[in-house]
Backbone as a printed PyTorch tensor [residue, N CA C, xyz], in Angstrom:
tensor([[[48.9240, 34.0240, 93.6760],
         [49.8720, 33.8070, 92.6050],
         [49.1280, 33.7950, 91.2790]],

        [[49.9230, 33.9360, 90.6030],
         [48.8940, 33.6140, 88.8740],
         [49.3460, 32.6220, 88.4480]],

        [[47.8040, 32.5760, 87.8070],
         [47.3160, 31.2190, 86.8290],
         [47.2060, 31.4430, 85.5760]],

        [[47.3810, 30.7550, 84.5870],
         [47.5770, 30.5290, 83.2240],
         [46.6520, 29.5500, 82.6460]],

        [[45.5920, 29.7180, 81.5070],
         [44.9050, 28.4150, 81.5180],
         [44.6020, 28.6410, 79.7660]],

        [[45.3760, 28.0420, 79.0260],
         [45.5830, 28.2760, 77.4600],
         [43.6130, 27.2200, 77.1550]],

        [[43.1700, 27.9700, 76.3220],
         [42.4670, 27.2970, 75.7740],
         [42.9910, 26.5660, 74.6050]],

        [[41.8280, 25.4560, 73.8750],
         [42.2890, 23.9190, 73.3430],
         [42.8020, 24.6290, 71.7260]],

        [[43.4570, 24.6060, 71.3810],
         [44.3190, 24.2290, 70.5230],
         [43.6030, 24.0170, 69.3960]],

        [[44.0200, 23.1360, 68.3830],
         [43.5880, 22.2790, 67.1670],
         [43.8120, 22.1980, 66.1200]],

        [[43.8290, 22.1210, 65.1660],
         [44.2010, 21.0540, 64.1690],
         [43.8760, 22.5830, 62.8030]],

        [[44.7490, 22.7050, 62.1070],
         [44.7010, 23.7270, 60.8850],
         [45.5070, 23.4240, 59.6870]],

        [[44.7880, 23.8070, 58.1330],
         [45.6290, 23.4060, 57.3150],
         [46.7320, 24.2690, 56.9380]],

        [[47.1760, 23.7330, 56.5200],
         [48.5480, 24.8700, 56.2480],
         [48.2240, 25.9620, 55.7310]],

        [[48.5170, 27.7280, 55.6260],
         [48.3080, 28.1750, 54.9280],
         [46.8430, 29.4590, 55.7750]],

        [[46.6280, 28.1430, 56.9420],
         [45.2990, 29.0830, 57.7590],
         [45.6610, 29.6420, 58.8570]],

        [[44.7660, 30.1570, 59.5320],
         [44.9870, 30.6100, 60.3560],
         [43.8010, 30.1050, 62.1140]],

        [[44.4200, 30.9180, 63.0240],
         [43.8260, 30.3610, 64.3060],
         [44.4070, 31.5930, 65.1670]],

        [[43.6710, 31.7090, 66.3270],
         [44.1270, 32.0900, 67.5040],
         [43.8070, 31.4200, 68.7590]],

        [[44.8960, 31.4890, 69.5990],
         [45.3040, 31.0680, 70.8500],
         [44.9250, 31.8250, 71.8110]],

        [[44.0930, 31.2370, 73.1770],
         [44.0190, 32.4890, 74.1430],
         [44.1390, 32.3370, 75.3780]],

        [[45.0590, 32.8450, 76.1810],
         [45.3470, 32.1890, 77.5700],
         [44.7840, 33.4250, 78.6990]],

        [[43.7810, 32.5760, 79.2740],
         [43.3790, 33.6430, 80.7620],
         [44.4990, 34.0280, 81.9080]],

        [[44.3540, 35.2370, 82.0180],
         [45.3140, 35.1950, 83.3820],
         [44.6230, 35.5270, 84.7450]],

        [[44.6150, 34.7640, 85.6260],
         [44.1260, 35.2840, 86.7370],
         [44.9820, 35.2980, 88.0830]],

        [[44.6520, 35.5400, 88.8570],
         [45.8530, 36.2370, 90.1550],
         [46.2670, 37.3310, 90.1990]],

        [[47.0320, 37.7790, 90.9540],
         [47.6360, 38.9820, 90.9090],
         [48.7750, 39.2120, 90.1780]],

        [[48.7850, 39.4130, 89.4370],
         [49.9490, 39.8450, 88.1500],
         [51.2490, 41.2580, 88.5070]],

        [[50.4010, 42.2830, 89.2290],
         [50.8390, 43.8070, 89.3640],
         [51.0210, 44.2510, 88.3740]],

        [[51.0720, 45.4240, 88.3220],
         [50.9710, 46.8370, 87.3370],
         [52.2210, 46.4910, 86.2920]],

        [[53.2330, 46.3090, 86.7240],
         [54.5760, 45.6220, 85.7560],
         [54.2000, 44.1980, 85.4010]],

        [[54.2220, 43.8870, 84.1440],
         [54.9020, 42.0710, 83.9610],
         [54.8770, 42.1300, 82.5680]],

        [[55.4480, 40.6030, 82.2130],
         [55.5120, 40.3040, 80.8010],
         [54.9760, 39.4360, 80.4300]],

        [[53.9330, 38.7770, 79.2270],
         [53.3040, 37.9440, 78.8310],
         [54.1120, 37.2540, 77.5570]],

        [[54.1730, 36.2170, 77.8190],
         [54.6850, 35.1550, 76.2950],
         [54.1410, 34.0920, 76.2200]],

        [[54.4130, 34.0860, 74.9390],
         [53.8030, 32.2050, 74.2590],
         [55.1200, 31.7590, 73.8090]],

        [[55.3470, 30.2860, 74.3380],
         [56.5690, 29.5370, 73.7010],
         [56.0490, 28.6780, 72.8040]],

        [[56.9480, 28.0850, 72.3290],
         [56.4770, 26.4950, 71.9790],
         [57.2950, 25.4110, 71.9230]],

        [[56.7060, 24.0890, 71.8630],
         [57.9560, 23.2810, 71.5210],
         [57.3790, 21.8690, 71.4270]],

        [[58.0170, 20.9000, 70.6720],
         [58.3160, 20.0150, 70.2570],
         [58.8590, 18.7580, 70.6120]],

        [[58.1290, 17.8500, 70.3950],
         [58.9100, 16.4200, 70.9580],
         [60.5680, 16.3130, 70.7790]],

        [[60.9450, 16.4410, 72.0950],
         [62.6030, 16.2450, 72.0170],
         [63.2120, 17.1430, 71.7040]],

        [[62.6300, 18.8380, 71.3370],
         [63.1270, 20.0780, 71.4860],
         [63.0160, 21.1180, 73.1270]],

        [[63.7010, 21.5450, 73.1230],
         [63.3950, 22.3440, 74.0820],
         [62.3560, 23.5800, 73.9000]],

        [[61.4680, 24.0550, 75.0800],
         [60.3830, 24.9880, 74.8260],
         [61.3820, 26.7760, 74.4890]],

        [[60.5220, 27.3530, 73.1820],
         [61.3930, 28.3050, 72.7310],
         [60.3650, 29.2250, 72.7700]],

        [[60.8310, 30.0510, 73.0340],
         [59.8310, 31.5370, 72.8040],
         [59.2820, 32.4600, 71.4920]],

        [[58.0610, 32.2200, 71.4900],
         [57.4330, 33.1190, 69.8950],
         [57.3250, 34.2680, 69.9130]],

        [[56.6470, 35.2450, 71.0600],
         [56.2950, 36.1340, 71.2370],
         [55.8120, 36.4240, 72.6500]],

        [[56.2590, 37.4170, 72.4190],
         [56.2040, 38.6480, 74.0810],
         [55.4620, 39.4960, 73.8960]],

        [[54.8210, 40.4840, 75.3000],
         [54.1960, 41.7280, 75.1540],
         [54.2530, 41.8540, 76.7250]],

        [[54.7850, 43.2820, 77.2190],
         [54.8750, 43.3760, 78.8390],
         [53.7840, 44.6400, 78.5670]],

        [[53.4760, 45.0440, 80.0680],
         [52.6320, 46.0560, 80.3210],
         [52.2810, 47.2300, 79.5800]],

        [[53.4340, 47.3930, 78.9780],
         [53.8950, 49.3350, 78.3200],
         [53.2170, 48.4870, 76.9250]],

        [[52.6240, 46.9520, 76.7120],
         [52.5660, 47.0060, 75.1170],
         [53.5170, 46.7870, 74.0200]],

        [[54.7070, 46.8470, 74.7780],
         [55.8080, 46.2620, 73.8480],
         [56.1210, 44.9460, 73.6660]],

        [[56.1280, 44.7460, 72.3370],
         [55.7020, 43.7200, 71.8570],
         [57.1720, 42.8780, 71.1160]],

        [[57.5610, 41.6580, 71.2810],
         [58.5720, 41.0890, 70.0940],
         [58.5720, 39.5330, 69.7260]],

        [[59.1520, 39.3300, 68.7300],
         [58.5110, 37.9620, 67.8430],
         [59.8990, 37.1300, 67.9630]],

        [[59.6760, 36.1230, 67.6260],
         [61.1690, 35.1210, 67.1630],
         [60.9070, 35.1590, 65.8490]],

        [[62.3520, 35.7550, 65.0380],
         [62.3060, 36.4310, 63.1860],
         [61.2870, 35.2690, 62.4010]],

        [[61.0940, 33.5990, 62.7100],
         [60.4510, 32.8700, 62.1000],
         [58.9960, 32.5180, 62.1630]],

        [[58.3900, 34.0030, 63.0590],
         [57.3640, 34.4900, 62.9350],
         [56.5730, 35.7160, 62.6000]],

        [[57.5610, 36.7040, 62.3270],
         [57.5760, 38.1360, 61.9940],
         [56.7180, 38.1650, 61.2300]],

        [[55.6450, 38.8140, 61.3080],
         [54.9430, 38.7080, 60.1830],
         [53.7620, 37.8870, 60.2960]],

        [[53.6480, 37.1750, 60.8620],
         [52.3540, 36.2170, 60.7120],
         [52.1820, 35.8940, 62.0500]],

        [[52.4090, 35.6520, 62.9820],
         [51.7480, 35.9590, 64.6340],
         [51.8310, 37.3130, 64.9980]],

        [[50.5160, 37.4230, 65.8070],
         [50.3450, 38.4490, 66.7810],
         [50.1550, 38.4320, 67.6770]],

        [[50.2150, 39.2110, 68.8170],
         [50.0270, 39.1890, 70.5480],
         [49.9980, 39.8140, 70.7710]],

        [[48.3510, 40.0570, 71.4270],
         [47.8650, 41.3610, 72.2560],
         [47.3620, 40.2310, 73.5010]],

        [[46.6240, 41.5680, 74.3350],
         [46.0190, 41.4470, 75.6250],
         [44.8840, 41.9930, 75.4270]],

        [[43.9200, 41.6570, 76.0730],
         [42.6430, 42.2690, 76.3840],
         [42.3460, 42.4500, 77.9770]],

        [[42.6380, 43.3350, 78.4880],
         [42.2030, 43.6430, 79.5020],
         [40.6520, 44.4320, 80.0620]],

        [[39.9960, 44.0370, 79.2620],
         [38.3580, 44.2510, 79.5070],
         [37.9820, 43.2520, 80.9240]],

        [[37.0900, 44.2510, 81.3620],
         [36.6670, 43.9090, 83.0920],
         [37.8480, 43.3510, 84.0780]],

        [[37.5170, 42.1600, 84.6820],
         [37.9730, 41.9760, 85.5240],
         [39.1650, 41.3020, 84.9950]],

        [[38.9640, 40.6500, 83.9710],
         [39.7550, 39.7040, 83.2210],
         [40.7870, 39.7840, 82.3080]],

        [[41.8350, 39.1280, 82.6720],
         [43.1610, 39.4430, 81.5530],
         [43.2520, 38.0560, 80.5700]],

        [[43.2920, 38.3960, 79.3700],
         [43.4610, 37.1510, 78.0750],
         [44.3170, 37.9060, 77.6120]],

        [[45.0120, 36.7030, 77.4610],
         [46.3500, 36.6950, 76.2720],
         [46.0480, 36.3110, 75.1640]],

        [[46.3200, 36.8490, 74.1940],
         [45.8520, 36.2220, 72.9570],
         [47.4420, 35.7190, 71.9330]],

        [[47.6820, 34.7700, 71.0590],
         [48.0590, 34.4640, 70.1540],
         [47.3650, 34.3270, 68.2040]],

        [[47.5540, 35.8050, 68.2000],
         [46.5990, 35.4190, 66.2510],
         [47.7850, 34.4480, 65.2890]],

        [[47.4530, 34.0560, 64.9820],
         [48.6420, 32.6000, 64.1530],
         [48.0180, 32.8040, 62.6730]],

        [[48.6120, 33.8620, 61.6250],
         [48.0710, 33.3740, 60.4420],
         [49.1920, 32.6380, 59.5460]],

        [[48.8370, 32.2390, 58.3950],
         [49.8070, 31.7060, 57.4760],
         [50.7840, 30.6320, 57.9730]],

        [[49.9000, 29.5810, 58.6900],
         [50.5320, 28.3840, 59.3830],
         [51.2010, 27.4710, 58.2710]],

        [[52.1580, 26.9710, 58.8590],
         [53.0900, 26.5390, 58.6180],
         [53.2240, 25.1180, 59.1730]],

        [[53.8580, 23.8520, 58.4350],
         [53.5340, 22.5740, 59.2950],
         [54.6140, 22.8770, 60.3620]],

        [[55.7870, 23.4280, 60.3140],
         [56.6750, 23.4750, 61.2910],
         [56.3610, 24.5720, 62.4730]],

        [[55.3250, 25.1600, 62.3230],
         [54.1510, 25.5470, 63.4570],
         [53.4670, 24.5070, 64.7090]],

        [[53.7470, 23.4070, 63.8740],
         [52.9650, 21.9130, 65.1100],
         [53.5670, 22.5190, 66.0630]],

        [[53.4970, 22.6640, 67.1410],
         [53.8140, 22.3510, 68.4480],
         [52.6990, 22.3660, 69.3100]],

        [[53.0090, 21.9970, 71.1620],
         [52.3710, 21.9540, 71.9110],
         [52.9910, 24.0640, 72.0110]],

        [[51.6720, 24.8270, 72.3900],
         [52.0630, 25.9320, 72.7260],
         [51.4960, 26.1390, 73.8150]],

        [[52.9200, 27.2370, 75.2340],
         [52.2340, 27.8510, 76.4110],
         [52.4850, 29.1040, 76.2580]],

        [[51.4180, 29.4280, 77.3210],
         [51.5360, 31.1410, 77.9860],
         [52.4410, 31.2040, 79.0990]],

        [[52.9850, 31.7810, 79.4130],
         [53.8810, 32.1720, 80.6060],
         [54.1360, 33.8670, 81.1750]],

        [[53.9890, 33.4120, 81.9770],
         [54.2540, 35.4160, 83.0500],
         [54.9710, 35.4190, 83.8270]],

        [[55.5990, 36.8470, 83.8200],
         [57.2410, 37.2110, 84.5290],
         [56.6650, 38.3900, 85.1290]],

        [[57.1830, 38.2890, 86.1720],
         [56.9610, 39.8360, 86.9550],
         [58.1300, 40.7420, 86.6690]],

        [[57.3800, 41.8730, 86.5480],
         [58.4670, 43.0620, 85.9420],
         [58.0340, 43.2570, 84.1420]],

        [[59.0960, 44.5530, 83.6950],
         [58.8120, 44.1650, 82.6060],
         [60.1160, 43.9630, 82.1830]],

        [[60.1970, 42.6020, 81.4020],
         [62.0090, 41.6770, 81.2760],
         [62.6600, 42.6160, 79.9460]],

        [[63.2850, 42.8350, 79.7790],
         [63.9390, 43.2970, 78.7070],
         [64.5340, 42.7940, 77.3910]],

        [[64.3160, 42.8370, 76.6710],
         [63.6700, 42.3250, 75.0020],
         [64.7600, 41.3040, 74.8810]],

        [[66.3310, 41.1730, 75.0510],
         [67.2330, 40.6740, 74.6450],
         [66.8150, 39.4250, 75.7800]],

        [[66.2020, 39.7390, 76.9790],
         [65.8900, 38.1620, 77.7810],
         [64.4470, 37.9000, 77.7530]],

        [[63.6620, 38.2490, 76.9330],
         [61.9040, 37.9400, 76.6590],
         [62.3150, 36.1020, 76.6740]],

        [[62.6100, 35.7460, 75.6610],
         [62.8290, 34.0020, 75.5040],
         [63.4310, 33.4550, 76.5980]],

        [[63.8260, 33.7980, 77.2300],
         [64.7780, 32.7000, 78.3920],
         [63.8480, 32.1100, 79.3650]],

        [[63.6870, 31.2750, 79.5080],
         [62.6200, 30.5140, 80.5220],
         [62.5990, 31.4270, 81.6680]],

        [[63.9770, 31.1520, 82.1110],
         [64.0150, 31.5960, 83.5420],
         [63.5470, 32.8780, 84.1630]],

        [[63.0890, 33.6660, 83.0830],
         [62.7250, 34.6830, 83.6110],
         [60.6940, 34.6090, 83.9810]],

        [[60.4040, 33.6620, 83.5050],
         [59.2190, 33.1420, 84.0260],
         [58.7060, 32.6660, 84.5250]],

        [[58.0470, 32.9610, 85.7550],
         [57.3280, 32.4700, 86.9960],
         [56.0730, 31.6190, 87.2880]],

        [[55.6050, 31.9190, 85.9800],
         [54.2030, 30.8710, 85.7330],
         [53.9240, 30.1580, 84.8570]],

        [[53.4020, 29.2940, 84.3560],
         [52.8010, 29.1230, 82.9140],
         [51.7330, 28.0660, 82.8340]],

        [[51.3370, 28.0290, 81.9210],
         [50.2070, 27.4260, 81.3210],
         [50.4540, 25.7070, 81.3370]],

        [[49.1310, 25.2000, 81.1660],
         [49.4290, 23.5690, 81.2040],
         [49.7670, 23.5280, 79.5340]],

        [[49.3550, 24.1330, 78.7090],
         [49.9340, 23.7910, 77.4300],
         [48.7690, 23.6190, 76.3870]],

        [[49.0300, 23.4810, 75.2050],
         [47.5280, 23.2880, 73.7960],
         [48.5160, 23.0330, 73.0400]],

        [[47.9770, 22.2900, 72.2820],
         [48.4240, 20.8070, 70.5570],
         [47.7690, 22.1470, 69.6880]],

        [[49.0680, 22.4630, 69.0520],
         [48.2300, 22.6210, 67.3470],
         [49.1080, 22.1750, 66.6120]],

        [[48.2620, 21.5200, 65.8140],
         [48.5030, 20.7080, 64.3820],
         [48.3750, 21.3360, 63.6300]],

        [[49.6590, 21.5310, 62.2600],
         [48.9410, 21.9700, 61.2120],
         [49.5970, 21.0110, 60.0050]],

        [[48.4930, 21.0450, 59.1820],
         [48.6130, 19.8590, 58.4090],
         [48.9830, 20.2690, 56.5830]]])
């Protein structure tokens, strides 16, 4: 099965930037979809950004523009990446990675349910 393992997070001033990077290991197959959610004490976890196999890529509009999400699939190893520039304090959240088998189709990228794995989670603060 796959594993998800977000590296630590941390603390940024407003205005900066950071990236996020989650390993994937297991068997994934040739189809799937990669996302980062996030969320908030007493919010529910919401989806930032997607990218499935083919590279197609999509944002939630209150990040357009200032996150990115690629993959690196060099050697054996799959990382997810999150680039976060032009943080924002309403950026705080705890953020995960999560993977869906298949590749999900853009109008259901955000819906939990279409995700089978995910990450224990990373704190970023921005101040």
């Amino acid at each position: 099965h796959v594993q998800l393992v977000e590296s630590e997070g941390g603390s940024v001033l407003a205005g900066g930037s950071l990236r996020l990077s989650c390993a994937v290991s297991g068997y994934i197959g040739n189809d799937y979809t990669l996302a980062w959610f996030r969320q908030t004490p007493g919010n529910g976890r919401q989806g930032v950004a997607s990218i499935d196999s083919n590279g197609v890529a999509n944002y939630v509009e209150s990040v357009k523009g200032r996150f990115t999400i690629s993959e690196d699939n060099a050697g054996s190893n799959k990382i997810l990446y999150l680039q976060v520039n032009g943080v924002r304090p309403e950026d705080t959240a705890m953020y995960y990675c999560a993977s869906a088998t298949g590749r999900v189709g853009l109008a259901f990228r955000f819906l939990l349910s279409e995700y089978n794995a995910w990450g224990q989670g990373t704190q970023v603060t921005v101040s």
